[in-house]
N, C-alpha and C positions, 0 to 999 in steps of 0.2 A: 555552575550550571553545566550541564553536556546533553545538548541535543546536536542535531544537525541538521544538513538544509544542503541543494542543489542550486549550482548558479542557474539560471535561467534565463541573465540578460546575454548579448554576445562578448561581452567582456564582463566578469564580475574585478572590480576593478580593487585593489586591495592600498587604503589610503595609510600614511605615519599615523594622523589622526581622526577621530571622527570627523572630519570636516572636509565637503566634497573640495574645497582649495588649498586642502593638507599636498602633501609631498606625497606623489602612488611610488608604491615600494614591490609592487608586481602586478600582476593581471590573473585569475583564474580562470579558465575558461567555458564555455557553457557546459554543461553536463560534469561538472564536476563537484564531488562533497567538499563540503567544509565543515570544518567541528565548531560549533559554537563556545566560546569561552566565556565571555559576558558582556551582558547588553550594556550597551553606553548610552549617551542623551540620544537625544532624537531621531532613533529609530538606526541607530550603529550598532553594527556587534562586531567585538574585537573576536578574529578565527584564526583558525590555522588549517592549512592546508594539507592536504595527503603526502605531502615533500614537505612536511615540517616547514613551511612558512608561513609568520603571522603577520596579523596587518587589519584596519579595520573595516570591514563592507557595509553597504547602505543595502536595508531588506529591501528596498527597491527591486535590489539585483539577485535576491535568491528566494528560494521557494525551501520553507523551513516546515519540515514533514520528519522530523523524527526519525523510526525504523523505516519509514518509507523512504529515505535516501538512502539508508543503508541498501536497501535491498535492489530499489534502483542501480546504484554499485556496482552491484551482486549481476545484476543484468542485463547491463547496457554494455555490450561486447564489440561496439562499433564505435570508430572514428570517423570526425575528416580530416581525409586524406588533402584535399585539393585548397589554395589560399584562402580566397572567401566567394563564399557559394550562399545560395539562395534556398529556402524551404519554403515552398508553395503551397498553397493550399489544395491543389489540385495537380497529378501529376501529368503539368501541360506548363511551358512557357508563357502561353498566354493569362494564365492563373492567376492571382493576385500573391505579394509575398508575405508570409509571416514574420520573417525573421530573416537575420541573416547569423549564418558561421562560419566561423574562421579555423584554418588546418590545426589540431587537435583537439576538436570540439569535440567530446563525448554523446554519443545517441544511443536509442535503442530502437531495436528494427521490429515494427510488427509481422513479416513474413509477407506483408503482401506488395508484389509487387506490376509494373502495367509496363509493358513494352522497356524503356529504358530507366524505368523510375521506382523506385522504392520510399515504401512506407514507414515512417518513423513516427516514436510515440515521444511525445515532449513531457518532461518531469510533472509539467499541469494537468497531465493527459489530453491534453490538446496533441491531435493528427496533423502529419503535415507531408512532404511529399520533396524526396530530392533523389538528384540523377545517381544513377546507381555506381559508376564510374568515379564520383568524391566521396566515396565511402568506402573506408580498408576496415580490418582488423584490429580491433583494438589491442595493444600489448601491452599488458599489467609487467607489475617489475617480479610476480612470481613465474612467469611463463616461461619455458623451455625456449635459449636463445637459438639463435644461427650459432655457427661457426664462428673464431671471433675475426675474420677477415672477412666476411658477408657483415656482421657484425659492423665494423670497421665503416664499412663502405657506404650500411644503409643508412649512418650517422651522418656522414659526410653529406650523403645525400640531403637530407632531410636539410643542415645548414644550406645550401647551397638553395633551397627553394627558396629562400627567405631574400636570397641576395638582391637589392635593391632596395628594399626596404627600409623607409628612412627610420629615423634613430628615435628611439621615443624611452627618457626614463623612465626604469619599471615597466616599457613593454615588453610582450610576448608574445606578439601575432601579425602578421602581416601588415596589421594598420600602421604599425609602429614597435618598436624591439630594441633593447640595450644591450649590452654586451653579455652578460650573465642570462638576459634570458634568450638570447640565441643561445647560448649551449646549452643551458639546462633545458627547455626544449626540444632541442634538436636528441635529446640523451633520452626525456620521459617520452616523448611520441613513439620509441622502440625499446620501452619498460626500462631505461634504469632510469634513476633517482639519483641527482646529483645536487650539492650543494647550489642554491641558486644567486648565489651574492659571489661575486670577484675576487673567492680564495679558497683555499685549500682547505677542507674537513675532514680527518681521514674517518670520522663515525659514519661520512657518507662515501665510504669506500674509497676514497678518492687519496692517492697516496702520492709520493713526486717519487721521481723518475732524474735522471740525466739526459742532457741535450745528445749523447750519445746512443740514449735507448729509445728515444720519440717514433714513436708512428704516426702514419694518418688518421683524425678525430682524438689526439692527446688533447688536452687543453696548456695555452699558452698562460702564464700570470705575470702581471704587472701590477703596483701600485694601483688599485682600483680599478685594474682593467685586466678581460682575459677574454681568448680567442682561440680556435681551432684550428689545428695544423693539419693542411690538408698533405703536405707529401713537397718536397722537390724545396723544400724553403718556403713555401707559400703558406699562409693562411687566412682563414675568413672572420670577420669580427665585423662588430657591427658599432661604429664609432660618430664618435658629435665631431669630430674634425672632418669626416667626410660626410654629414648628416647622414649616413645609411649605410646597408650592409654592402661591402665589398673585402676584395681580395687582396692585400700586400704581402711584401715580402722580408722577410732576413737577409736575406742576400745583398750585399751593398750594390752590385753590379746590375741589381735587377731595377726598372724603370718602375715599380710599384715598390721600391726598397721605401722603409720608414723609419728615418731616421732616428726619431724620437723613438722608436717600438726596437730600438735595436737589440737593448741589451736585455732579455728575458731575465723573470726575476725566479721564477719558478716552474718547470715543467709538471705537469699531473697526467695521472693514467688511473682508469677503473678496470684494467686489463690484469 
């Protein structure tokens, strides 16, 4: 089969098996395609994602429209930008909520907007209303980047909003996030496409490097874990020994040094 479909819940949650107490092996997030590959029992379809990740989702969690998600796609030019935010049905606090989304949740804007609030169209065509302020630009992985040291920085950036965030396998959003999907992540919210599992692919651009060539937003690998090098020895990961995302170091002499994390197995750069 090949059709396709729009997540529509706030996590479309991506299971090993059709079964909602299988192992999640990612997260998609709302407003995003997924290709249908084939239906499984009771109401699962094994997909794959736009970063070539598969896994199985419950139709619960997506809205299966055919060329209509393609074109959706095609036309939802807007993110969230901000952790997790609220779409009202009215653009007013006192509103009641629709839904909630989480930072890079794909939307699309209907143009109208009311003092500090803008109008967004949900894949149901259901209306809804959120502050104009959690919503950026969306950046596909064909769009003309920054410079790569603006580049560089807005990566870092994006990891760095996450920091706290306890540890969830197979997350990828604020609720909860693993190691693989804080970077890969922190890399699609500013259009590239990286491997999302804890190693090196060079077919997703991603090649090693020497501890002597590292910059800031390289990614670190370890035996089933990898992490983002912000600059100075430090980097940010998001790990089940400290249930959530924080900062250690390389550095032995630094008070957030990790011991266990000492000896890197492999450095990567998409630079």
């Amino acid at each position: 089969m090949e059709d396709y479909a729009v997540v529509v819940s706030t996590i479309g949650t991506l299971k090993k098996e059709p079964d909602f107490k299988s192992e999640t092996v990612d997260e998609a997030l709302f407003g995003m395609v997924v290709k249908l590959l084939k239906k499984a029992s009771d109401n699962w379809y094994y997909i794959t994602t736009s970063y070539d990740y598969e896994g199985y989702i419950h139709d619960s969690q997506i809205h299966i429209c055919g060329d209509e998600a393609l074109n959706w796609d095609r036309n939802a030019n807007h993110m969230i930008k901000f952790g997790i935010i609220d779409i009202m049905a009215e653009p007013s606090f006192q509103s009641y909520q629709l839904l909630e989304l989480t930072r890079g949740a794909v939307v699309k804007l209907s143009g109208k907007t009311n003092e500090k609030w803008s109008e967004i169209i949900l894949p149901t065509k259901t209306m809804g209303w959120v502050r104009t302020e959690f919503i950026a630009d969306r950046i596909r992985p064909q769009d003309s980047k920054p410079n790569e040291d603006i580049l560089r920085k807005n990566i870092i950036n994006t990891a760095l909003s996450y920091l706290g965030s306890q540890y969830r396998w197979g997350g990828k959003t604020p609720y909860g996030i693993d190691c693989s999907g804080l970077c890969s992540i922190s890399y699609l919210i500013n259009g590239i496409v990286i491997y999302r599992d804890a190693h090196i692919k060079e077919e997703f651009h991603m090649h090693k490097i020497t501890r002597e060539e590292i910059k800031p937003a390289d990614l670190l690998y370890w035996p089933g874990h990898v992490a983002m090098y912000l600059g100075n020895d430090k980097y940010i990961h998001s790990t089940g020994a400290s249930s959530s995302v924080v900062i250690n170091s390389l550095n032995p002499k630094d008070p957030d040094f990790r011991e266990d994390l000492a000896n890197v197995q492999e450095i990567g750069t998409v630079f």
